[in-house]
VMD Tcl script that draws the C-alpha trace (Angstrom):
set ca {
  {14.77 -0.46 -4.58}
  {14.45 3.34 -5.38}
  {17.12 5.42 -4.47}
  {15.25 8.78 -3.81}
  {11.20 9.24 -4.00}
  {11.56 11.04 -7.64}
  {12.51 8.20 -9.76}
  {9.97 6.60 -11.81}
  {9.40 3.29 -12.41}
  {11.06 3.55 -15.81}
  {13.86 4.99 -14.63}
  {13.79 2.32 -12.06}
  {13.53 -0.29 -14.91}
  {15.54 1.31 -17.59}
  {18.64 3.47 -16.20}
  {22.09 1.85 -15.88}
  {23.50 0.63 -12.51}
  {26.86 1.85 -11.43}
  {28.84 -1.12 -9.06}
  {31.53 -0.57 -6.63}
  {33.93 0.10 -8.72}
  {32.20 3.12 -11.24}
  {31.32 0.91 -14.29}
  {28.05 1.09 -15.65}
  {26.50 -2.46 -15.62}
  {23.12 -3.43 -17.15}
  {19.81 -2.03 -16.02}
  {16.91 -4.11 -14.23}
  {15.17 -4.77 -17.65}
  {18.23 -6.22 -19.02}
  {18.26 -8.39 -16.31}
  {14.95 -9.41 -16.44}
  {14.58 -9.81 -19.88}
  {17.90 -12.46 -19.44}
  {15.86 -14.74 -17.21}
  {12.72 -14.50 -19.44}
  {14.48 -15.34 -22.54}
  {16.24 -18.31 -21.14}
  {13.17 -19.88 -19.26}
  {11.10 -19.74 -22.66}
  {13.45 -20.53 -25.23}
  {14.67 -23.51 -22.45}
  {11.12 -24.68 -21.97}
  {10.39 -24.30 -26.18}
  {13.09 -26.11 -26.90}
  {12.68 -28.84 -24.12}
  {10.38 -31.27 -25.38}
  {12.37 -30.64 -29.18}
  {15.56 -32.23 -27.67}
  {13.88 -35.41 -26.34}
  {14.65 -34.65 -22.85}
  {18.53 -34.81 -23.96}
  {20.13 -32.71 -21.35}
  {23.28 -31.68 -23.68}
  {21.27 -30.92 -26.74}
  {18.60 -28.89 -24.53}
  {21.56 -26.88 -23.13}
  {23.22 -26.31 -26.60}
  {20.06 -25.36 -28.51}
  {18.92 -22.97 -25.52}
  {22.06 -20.93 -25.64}
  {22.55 -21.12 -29.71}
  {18.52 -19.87 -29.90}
  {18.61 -17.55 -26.91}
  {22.17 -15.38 -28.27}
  {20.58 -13.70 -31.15}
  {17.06 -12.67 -29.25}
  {19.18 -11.23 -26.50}
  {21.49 -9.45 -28.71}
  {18.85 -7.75 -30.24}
  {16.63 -7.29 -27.10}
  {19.66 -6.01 -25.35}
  {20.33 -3.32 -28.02}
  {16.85 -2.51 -28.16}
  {17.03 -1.63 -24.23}
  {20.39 0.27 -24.51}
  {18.35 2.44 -27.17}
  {15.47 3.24 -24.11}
  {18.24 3.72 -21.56}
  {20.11 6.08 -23.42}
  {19.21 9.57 -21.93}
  {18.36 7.87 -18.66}
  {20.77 9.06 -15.20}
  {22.49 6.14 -13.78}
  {21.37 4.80 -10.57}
  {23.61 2.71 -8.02}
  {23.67 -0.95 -8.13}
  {22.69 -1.12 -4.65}
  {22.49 1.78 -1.88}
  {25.55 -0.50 -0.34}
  {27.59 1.02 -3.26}
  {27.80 4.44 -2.29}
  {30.06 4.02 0.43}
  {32.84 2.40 -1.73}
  {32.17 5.01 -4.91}
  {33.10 7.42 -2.14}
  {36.12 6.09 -0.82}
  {37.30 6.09 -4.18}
  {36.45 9.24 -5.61}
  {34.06 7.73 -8.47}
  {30.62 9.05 -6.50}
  {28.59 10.94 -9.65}
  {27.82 13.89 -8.79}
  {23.96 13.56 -9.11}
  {24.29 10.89 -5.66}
  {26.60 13.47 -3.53}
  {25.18 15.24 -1.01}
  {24.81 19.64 -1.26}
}
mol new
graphics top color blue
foreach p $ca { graphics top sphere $p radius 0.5 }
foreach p [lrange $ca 0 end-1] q [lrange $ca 1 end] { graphics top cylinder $p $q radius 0.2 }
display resetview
């Protein structure tokens, strides 16, 4: 998961990913706090909705769009000073290719 032995794990957790094609997409706590909030605001709300399916659905998204609005900005704040990191060590090759490598991943 770490792209060189220096990183910590809160750069690990907290610094942007670059995909193939350059843009800087969310970081792994951004992820993870995604699943989390759906999973407990769809299990809270489960038993509210009397097991109706559509309700359940509706209420988890209306409830879970403000908490990860604000959780989200909250982790851009932590992030912001942090190096990106590469999505995956598959994206290199295609950052090269293009020209959109930063130069923090190139080799000296």
């Amino acid at each position: 998961m770490m792209q060189n032995g220096s990183m910590s794990w809160q750069d690990w957790l907290f610094a942007p990913r670059i995909d193939h094609r350059g843009w800087q997409t969310p970081s792994e706590a951004s992820r993870i706090f995604l699943i989390i909030t759906l999973v407990l605001v769809g299990w809270w709300y489960w038993e509210a909705t009397s097991d109706n399916l559509f309700m359940w659905f509706g209420m988890t998204i209306l409830v879970s769009t403000p908490i990860l609005s604000i959780g989200w900005y909250l982790l851009s704040l932590v992030a912001k000073n942090r190096e990106v990191q590469l999505l995956t060590p598959k994206v290199r090759k295609p950052l090269e290719e293009k020209g959109r490598l930063p130069a923090q991943f190139k080799n000296p």
